[in-house]
N, C-alpha and C positions, 0 to 999 in steps of 0.2 A: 727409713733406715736410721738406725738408733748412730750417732756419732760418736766415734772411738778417742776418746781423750788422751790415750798414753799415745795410741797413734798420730795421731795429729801433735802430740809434743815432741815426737820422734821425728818429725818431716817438720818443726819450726825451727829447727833449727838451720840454720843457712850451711853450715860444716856440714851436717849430713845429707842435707839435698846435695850436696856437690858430690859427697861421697856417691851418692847412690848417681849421678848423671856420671860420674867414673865409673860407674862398678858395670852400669847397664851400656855403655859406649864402649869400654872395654872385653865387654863377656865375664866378668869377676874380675879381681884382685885380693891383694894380702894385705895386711896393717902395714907395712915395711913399702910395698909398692904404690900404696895409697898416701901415705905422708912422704912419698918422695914428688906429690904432684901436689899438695895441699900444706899451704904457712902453717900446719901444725904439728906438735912431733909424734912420733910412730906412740907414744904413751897415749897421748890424746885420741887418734885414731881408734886407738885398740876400744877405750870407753865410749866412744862415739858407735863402733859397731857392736858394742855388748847391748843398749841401747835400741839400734835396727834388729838385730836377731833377738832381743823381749820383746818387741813387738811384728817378729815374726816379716818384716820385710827382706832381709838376709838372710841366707842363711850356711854355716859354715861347716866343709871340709878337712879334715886333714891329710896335706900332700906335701911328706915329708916331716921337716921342723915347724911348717908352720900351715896355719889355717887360709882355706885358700876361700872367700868371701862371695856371693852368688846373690844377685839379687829376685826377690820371691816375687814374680811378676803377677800372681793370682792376690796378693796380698795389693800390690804399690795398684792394682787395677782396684782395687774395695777404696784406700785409701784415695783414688784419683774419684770415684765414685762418688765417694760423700764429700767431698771439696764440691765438685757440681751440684750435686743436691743442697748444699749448705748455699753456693754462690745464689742458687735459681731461690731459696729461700729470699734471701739477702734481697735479692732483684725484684720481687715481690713487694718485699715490705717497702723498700724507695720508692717504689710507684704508688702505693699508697700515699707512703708522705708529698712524695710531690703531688697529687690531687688534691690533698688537705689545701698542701700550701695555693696551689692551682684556684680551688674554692673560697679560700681565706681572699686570697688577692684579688680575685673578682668582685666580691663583697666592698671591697676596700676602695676599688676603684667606683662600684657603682654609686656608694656612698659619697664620693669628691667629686662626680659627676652632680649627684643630684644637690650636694652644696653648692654648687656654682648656680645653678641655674637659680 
């Protein structure tokens, strides 16, 4: 799985993870109903979910004056997707380096072992 870069900039941010832990807790919300639970203001919001809906995690209604915000669960599933893929990458390669280091240090010891004697 090729990893989505705007994606993953869209979900580094800590603003919009919250958003979206509001949006999916709640069932949806609005910019107005969103910075009324979030230190930021309803301006900030609004560019934070322009943001989630390019890259397709949101996506919005109009109900009434204002847009009513829904989170795309087929989407935040792809992005939760390649987080794992990336972690089990990650977990991968530290277990390599720790046997490197695992091998280096054995070496090292057997070396101060066999200087004593």
């Amino acid at each position: 799985m090729k990893v989505d870069d705007d994606l993953w900039s869209a979900v580094g941010d800590p603003t919009r993870r919250r958003m979206l832990d509001l949006l999916l807790s709640e069932g949806g919300g609005t910019a107005t109903s969103l910075s009324e639970r979030l230190p930021v203001t309803r301006q900030a919001v609004a560019k934070h979910l322009v943001v989630l809906d390019r890259v397709g995690l949101v996506h919005a209604t109009t109900v009434g004056r204002e847009k009513q915000f829904r989170v795309d669960r087929a989407q935040l599933a792809r992005a939760v997707a390649q987080l794992a893929e990336v972690g089990a990458a990650w977990d991968a390669r530290l277990q390599r380096i720790k046997r490197i280091a695992e091998t280096i240090q054995r070496g090292k010891d057997t070396k101060n072992e066999t200087e004593k004697k």
